[in-house]
N, C-alpha and C positions, 0 to 999 in steps of 0.2 A: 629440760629438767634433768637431762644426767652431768654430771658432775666429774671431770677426769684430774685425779691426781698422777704423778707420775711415780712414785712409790708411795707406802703406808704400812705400818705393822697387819691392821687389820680394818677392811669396813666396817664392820659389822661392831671392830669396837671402836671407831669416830665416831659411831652415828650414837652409840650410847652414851658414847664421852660427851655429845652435843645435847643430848638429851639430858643428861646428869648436870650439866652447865645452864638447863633450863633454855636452852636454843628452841627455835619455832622450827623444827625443821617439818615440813609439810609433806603430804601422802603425795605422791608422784616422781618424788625426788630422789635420785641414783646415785650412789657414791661409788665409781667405778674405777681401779685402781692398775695401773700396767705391769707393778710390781709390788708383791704383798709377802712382806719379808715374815711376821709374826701372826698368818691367817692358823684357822683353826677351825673343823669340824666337830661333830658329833662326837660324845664322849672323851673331849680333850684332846682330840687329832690332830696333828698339824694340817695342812692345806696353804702351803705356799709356793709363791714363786708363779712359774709358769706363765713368761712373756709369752703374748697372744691369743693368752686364755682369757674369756670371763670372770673376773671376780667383780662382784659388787654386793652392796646391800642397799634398801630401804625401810621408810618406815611406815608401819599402818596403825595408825591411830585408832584405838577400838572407842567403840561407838556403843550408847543404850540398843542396846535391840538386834547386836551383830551374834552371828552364831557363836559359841565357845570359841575362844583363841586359840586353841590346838589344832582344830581343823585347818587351818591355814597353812602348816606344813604341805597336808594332802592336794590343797588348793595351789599355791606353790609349784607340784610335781605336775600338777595339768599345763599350768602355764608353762614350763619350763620343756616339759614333753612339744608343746605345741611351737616352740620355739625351733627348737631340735629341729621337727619334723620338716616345718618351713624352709628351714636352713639346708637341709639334706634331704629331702624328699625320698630319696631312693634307698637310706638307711633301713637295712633288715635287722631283725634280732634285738631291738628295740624294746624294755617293757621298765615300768614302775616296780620301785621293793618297796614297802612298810617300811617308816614311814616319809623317808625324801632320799631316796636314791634313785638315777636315771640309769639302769646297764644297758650295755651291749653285750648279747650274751655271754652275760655272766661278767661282764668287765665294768666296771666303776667309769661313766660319762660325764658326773653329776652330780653334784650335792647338795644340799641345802641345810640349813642350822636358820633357826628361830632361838629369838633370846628376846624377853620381856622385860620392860621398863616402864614400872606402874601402870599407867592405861594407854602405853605404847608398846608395841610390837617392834623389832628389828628383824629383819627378813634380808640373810645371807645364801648368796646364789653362786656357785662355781660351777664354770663349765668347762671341758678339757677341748677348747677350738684345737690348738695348735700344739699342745703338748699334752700327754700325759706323767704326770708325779710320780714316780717310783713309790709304793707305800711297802710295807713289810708285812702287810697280814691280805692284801686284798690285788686283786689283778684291775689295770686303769686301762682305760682309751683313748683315745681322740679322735675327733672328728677326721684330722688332717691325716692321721693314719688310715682313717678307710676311705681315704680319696675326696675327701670333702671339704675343699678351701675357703673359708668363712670368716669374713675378715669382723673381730672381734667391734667393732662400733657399730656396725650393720647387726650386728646378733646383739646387740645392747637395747638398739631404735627397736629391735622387733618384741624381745624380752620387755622391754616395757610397753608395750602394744598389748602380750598378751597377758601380763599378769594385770593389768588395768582392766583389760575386759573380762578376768575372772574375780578380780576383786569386788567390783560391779556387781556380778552376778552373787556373787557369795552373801552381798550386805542387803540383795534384794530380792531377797526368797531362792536361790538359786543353789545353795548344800549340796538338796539331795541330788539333781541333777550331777552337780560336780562330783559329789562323792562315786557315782553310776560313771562318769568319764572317766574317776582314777581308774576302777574297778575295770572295766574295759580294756585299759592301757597296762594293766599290770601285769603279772606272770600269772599262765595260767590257775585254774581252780582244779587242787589238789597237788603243786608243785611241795616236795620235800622243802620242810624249814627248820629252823632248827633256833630258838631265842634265849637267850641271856638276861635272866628278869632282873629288876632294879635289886634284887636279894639277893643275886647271886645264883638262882634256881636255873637251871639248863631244861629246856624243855624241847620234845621234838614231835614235829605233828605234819599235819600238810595244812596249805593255805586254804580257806574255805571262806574266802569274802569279807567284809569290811561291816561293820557294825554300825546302826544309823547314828551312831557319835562319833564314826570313823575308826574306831578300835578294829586290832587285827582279829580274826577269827583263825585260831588255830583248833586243828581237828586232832586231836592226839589218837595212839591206837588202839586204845579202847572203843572209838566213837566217842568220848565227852568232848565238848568243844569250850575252850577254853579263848576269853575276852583279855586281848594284850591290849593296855592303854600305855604302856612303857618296855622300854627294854633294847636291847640290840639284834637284831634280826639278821641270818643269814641264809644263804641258800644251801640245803645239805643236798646230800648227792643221793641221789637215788639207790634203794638196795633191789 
């Protein structure tokens, strides 16, 4: 069920162009791309290119009775962590950011973007196998730079192994468990952050856990803690 084109602007918008076309395109199904001339992250980002990389997306069709659709970002980051980890076993420095980024520390592994289409989900996954993107605001990785040769259709078969069994889990009582995996995997509790709210408002706090909606928990320094459901999240530097 995955799908290889040999270029494409973006997955993530075929699979909404299919969907807006009223296409059946069904939950299991990968649209994985060797060259992705007009890809795009979070915030309007670019995210292209990068023969030997992972790019793909799918779709999850939401369902009566499935947890809030935002959480499936978080849900996403487990799967995608678990891919990694399969993949390179022996990778250190390894952790989750609020709310779908993979670093090494502190370098960009990993992305992910969710974009909604009526009562469909598109779920866009980049991974830096064999290159890392040059970006101008953020430091990248790759797999293949810390010695780990991961041949990009073998990390496709596996990505879709694990985001199936966390999708599973997430539609079958399975959240908060999930939500307790990101938490796990993520950068420690009381790492400097620093966020960029949908206003425009700059706030700076440390990380203090994830919210049972999955929202950030930012600890500002007064002690108030402060519920991020949006925004751009970075890591600040310790004073």
């Amino acid at each position: 069920m995955i799908e290889v084109v040999p270029e494409t602007g973006s997955t993530n918008a075929d699979l909404l162009a299919r969907l807006a076309a009223g296409e059946d395109v069904v939950e299991g199904h990968w649209l994985v791309a060797d060259r992705q001339v007009a890809g795009r992250g979070r915030q309007g980002r670019v995210w292209n290119d990068g023969a030997g990389n992972f790019m793909g997306s799918t779709v999850i069709r939401l369902r009566a009775g499935d947890p809030p659709a935002h959480t499936l970002s978080l849900v996403a980051g487990v799967a995608t962590y678990a891919a990694v980890e399969a993949s390179a076993p022996e990778l250190s420095g390894t952790f989750l950011k609020w709310p779908n980024d993979l670093l090494v520390r502190g370098a960009k592994l990993a992305g992910i973007l969710l974009e909604r289409s009526g009562e469909a989900v598109v779920l866009g996954v980049g991974v830096n196998l064999a290159n890392a993107p040059k970006l101008p605001d953020r430091q990248t990785v790759s797999l293949a730079s810390k010695g780990f040769a991961v041949s990009r259709d073998a990390f496709a078969d596996l990505l879709d192994t694990c985001w199936s069994h966390a999708l599973r889990s997430w539609r079958s009582g399975g959240w908060e468990e999930l939500r307790q995996d990101w938490a796990a995997r993520a950068h420690p509790i009381g790492t400097p952050l620093q966020v960029h709210g949908p206003d425009g408002e700059l706030m700076r706090g440390a990380f203090a856990g994830l919210g049972n909606d999955g929202a950030l928990q930012l600890e500002l320094s007064g002690g108030t803690r402060r519920q991020i459901h949006a925004g751009e999240v970075s890591l600040a530097p310790r004073r």
